[in-house]
N, C-alpha and C positions, 0 to 999 in steps of 0.2 A: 369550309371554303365554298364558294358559290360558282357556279357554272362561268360567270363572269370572269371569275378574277382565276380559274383554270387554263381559260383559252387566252386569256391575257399572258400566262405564263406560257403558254405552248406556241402563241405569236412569236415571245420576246424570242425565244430557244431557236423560234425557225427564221426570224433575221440576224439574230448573232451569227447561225449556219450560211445562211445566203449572202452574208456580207463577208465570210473567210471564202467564200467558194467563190465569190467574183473577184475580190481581192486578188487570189490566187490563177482567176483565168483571166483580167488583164496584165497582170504581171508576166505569165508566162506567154500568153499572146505577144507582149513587147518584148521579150527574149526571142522569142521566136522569128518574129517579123523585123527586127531591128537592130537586134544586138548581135556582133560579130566574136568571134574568138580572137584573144586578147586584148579587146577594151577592158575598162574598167566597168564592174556591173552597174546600174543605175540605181541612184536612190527610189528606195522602195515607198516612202510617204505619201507621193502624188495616188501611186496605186492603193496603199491602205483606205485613201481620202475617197477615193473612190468605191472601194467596198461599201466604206460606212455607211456612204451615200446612197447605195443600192439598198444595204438592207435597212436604212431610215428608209427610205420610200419603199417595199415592203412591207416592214410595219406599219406603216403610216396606211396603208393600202387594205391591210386586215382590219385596221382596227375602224377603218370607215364603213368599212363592212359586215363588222360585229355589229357597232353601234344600227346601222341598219336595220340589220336583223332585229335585234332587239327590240328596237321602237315596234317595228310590225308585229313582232311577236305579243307585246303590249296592249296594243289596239286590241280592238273586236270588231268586227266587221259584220255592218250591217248586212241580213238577208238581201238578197241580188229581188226585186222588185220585176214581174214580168208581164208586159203592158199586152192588152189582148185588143186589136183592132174592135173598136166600138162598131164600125159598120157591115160587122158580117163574117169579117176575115178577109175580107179583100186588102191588096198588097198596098204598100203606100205607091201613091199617084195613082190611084183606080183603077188600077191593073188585074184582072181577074184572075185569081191561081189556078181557076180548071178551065185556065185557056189552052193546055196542052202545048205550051212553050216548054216547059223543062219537064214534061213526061208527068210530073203529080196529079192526081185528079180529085179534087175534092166536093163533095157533096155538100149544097147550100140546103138550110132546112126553110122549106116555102113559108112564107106568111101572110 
């Protein structure tokens, strides 16, 4: 089995969980905030609809995240390229860096 299709299972297991545990705290939120002693309880479906729908966008959430990872993980990534001032080391807009503005002092080699 491949790393892939692991965390696929370990997604699915953790929005099954997250959609009974929202299920569970809008439901009891609406008992809480709204339901009185001796009504009748309310139909639970609206609240399961609502789970579902939390841990679908959870999953939905991991797995854009996997697929991410992955693609980059795929790539190779070109060495980072490091541009050396052609004229001396002077700063862009010809700015001297041992002009003693931000404390560094560098030494130009005379020619």
């Amino acid at each position: 089995m491949e790393e892939r299709d692991k965390r696929l299972i370990e997604y699915s297991v953790e929005a099954v969980i997250m959609a009974w545990l929202a299920y569970l705290f809008f439901y009891q939120n609406f008992l809480l905030y709204r339901w009185h002693r001796g009504l009748p309880l309310p139909s639970r479906w609206p609240f399961a609809l609502l789970g579902i729908v939390t841990g679908g966008m959870f999953l939905w959430y991991e797995l854009v995240k996997l697929e991410r990872e992955l693609e980059t993980e795929g790539e190779t990534r070109p060495p980072v390229a490091r541009s050396i001032a052609p004229n001396g080391g002077e700063k862009e807009g010809g700015e001297d860096p041992g002009d003693g503005e931000d404390g560094d002092v560098t030494v130009k080699k005379g020619g």
